[in-house]
GUMAR-808258 format. One record per residue (C-alpha): residue in three letters; x, y, z. Coordinates in steps of 0.25 Angstrom, whole numbers. Layout:
residu, xx, yy, zz
ALA, X, Y, Z
...
END
This chain:
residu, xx, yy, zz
UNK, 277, 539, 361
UNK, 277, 537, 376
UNK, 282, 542, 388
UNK, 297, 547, 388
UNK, 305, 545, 402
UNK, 319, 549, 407
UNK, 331, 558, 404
UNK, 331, 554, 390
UNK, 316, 558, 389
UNK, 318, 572, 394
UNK, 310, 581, 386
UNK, 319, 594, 386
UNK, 331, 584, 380
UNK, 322, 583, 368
UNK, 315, 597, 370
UNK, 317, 610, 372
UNK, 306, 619, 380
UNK, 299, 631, 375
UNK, 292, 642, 379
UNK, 279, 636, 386
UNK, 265, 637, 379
UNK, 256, 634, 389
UNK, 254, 629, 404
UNK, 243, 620, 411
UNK, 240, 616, 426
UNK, 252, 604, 424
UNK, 259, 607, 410
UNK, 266, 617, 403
UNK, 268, 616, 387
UNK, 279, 620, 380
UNK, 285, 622, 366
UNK, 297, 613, 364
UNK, 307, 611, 352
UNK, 314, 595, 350
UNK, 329, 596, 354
UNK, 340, 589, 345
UNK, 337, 578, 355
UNK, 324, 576, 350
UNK, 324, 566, 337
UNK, 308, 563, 336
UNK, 304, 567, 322
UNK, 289, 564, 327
UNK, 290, 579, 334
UNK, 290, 591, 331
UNK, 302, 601, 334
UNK, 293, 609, 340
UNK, 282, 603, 351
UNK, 274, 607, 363
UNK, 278, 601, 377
UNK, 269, 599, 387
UNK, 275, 598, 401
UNK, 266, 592, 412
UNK, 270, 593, 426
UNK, 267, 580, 433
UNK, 265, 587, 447
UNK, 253, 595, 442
UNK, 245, 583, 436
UNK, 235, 578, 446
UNK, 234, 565, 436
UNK, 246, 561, 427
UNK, 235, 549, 421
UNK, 228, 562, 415
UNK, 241, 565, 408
UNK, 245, 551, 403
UNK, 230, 551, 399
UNK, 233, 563, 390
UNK, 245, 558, 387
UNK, 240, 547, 380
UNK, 230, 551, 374
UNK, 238, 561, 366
UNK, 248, 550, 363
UNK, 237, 542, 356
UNK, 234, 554, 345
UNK, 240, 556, 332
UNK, 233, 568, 326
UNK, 235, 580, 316
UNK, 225, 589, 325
UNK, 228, 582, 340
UNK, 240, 587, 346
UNK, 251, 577, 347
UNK, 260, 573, 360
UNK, 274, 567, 353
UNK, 283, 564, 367
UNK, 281, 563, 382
UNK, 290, 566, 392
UNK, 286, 559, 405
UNK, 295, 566, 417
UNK, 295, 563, 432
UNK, 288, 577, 435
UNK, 283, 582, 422
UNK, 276, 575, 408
UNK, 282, 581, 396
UNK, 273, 580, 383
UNK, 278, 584, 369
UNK, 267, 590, 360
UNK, 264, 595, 347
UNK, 265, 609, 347
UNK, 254, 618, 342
UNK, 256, 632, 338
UNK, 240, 638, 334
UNK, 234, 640, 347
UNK, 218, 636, 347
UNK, 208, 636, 338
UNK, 199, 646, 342
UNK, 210, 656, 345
UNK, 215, 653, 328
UNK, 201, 656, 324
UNK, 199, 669, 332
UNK, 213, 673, 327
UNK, 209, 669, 313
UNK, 196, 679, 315
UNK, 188, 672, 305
UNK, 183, 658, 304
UNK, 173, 649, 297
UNK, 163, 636, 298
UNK, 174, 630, 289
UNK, 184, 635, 298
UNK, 178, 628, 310
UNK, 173, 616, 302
UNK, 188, 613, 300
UNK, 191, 614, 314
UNK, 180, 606, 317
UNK, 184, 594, 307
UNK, 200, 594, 312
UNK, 195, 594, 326
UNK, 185, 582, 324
UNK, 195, 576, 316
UNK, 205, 574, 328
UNK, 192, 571, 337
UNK, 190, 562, 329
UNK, 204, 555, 330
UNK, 203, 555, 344
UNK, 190, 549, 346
UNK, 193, 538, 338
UNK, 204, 536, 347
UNK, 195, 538, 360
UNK, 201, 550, 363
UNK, 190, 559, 368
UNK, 197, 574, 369
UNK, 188, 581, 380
UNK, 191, 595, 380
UNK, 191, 600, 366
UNK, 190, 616, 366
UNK, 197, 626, 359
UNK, 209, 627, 368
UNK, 211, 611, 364
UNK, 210, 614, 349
UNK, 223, 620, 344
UNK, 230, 623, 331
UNK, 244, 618, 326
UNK, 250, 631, 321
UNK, 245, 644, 319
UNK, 243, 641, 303
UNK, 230, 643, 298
UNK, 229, 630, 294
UNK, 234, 624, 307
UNK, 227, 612, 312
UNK, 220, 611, 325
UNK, 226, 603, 336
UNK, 216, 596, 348
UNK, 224, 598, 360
UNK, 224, 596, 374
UNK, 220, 580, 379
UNK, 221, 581, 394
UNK, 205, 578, 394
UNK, 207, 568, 382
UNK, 203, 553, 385
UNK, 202, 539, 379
UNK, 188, 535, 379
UNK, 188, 521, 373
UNK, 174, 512, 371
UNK, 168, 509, 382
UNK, 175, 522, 392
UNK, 167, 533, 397
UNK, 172, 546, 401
UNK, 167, 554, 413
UNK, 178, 564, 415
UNK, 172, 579, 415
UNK, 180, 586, 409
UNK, 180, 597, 396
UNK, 179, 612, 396
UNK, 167, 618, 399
UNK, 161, 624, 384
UNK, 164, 612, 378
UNK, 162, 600, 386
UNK, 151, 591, 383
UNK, 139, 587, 388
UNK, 142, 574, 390
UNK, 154, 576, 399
UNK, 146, 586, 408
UNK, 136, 576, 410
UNK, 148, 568, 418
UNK, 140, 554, 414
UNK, 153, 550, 405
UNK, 155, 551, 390
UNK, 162, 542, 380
UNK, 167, 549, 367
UNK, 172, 559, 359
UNK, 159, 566, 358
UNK, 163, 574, 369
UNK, 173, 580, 362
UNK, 163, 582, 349
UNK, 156, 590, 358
UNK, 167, 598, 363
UNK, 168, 601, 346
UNK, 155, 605, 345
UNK, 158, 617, 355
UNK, 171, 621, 346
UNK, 164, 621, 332
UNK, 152, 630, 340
UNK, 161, 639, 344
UNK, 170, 639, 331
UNK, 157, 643, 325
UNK, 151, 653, 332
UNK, 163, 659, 343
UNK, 157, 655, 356
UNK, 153, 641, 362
UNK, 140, 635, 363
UNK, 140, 634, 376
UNK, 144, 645, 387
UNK, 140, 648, 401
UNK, 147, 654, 412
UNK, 145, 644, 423
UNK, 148, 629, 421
UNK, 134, 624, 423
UNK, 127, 632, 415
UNK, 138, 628, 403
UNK, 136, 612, 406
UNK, 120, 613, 406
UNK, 123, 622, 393
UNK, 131, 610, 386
UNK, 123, 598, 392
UNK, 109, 603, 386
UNK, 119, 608, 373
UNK, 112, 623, 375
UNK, 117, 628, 364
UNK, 113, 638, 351
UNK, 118, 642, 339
UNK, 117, 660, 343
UNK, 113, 670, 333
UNK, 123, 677, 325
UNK, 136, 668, 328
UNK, 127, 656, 321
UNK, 118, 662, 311
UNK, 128, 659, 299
UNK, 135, 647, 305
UNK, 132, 633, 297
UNK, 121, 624, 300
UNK, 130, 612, 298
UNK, 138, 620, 307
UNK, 128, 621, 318
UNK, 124, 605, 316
UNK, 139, 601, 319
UNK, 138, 609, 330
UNK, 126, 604, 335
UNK, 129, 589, 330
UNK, 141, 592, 341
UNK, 134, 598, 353
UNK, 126, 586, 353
UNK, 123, 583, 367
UNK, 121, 568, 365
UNK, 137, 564, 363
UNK, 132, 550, 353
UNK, 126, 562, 346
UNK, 136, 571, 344
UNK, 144, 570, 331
UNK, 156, 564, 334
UNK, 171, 568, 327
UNK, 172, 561, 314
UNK, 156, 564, 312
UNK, 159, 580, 313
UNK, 170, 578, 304
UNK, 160, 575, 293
UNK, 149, 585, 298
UNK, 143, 591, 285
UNK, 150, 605, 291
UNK, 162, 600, 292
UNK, 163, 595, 279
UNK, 158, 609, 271
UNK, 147, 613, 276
UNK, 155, 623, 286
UNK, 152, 637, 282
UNK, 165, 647, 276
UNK, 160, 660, 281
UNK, 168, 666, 293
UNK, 163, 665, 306
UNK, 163, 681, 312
UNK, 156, 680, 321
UNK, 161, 667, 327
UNK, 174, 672, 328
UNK, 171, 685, 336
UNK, 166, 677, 345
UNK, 176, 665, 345
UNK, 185, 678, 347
UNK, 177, 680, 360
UNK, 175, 667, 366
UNK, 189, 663, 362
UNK, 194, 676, 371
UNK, 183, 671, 382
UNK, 186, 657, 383
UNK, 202, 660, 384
UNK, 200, 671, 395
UNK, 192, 658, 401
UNK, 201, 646, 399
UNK, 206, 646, 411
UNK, 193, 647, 420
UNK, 186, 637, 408
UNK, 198, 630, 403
UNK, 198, 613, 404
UNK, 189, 610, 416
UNK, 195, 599, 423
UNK, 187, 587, 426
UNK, 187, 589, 440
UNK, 182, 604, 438
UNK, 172, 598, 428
UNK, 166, 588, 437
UNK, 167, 598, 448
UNK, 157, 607, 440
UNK, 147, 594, 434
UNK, 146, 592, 448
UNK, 139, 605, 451
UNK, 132, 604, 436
UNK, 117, 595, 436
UNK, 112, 595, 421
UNK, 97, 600, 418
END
């Protein structure tokens, strides 16, 4: 798969446009269906198209970077980029099309959940961290918004989404970009000295499976500072009632991912085989979690704008006003 130029590459010869499903600062994404024109057997009749307007991008290196980065993965739980179309004004990519919404949207609909519930979200998520990582791809922004489901059956599988922050970090490199969303960021990259892994990412997991559990995250503060100073000394509890009846083995994984010290911190493939994960998860429903994921979700999408991706400018912006105690 590369780059498709030209009249013969047109994307509209092969596609017909749909309704729009979302919009960004450059992009709009669509829902698409092949044309007779279209022979590929590899694609789907029916697909997601990501329009990119060329003239909005500050960097087009940040969209190749993307670009390939998501060209590079071939995963039943990583959403999948079949063609692109590279236009004089605009970048057309074709997408797998998913159908379930988020995550945490599914569970609050559901209205009832359990440890074994989230244990089998946490192994499918670790399971395609753990096929990035071994391909260097370090994610850098997981959160709900960026886990997604296929279809809107039960049994759909989760899709990681969403690689605009996503980089290649081979032996040797060292990252020192700021960038995440504030929650789920960690400690490592606040302290703006550089970070070198995945671990990142594990850390970013460890905020999901604490929420999963209990409904709200383990970290929450109004103002910025006080949120980095909150996740830098990892200042967080396990309150009284929403934990009283949640697993030890539970509250180890969590803790054995909110491990300040990234060498530490356990890493895909070793949550993977976390005793919780393999059976000790609990089968007894979450009530009280999910009222309150009912609460937080509502909360966190009334703020996704305000609190939505910081980007690395707005981030550093911030560190720069931030000294760690």
């Amino acid at each position: 798969m590369g780059f498709l130029k030209g009249s013969g590459a047109d994307v509209k010869k092969n596609y017909k446009m749909g309704k729009q499903l979302g919009a960004g600062n450059f992009a709009v994404v669509k829902i698409a269906e092949k044309t007779s024109a279209n022979k590929s057997m590899d694609i789907p009749q029916t697909v997601a198209v990501k329009i990119i307007d060329k003239s909005k991008v500050e960097d087009m290196n940040d969209i190749t970077r993307e670009i390939e980065i998501m060209q590079s993965m071939d995963h039943p739980n990583v959403i999948k980029l079949f063609e692109i179309y590279d236009e004089s004004k605009k970048m057309n990519l074709v997408m797998e099309l998913v159908t379930g919404g988020e995550l945490f949207d599914r569970i609050v609909a559901k209205g009832s959940y359990t440890e074994k519930d989230a244990a089998d979200v946490i192994v499918t998520l670790s399971g395609a961290l753990a096929y990035l990582h071994g391909k260097q791809i370090v994610h850098r922004d997981l959160k709900p918004e960026n886990i997604l489901l296929a279809s809107d059956k039960d049994d759909a599988p989760i899709k990681v989404a969403d690689f605009g922050l996503a980089r290649i970090c081979g032996a040797g490199d060292m990252m020192k970009t700021a960038c995440g969303t504030p929650g789920y960021v960690a400690p490592e990259i606040l302290k703006n000295k550089g970070y070198d892994s995945g671990a990142v990412d594990m850390w970013s997991v460890g905020v999901i499976l604490y929420i999963l559990l209990c409904g709200f995250p383990p970290f929450y503060e109004e103002e910025l500072p006080a949120l980095f100073d909150q996740i830098l000394n990892a200042r967080y509890d396990f309150p009284s009632p929403w934990w009283d009846n949640i697993s030890q083995e539970a509250k180890n994984l969590v803790q054995s991912l909110l491990e300040l010290e990234p060498k530490k911190r356990l890493s895909a493939s070793q949550t993977i085989q976390h005793e919780w994960c393999q059976g000790k998860a609990k089968t007894d429903a979450l009530d009280a979690a999910t009222k309150s994921l009912k609460k937080y979700n509502a909360s966190r999408k009334l703020k996704k704008v305000a609190m939505g991706v910081i980007a690395e400018q707005k981030l550093t912006k911030a560190l720069a006003n931030f000294t760690p105690k």
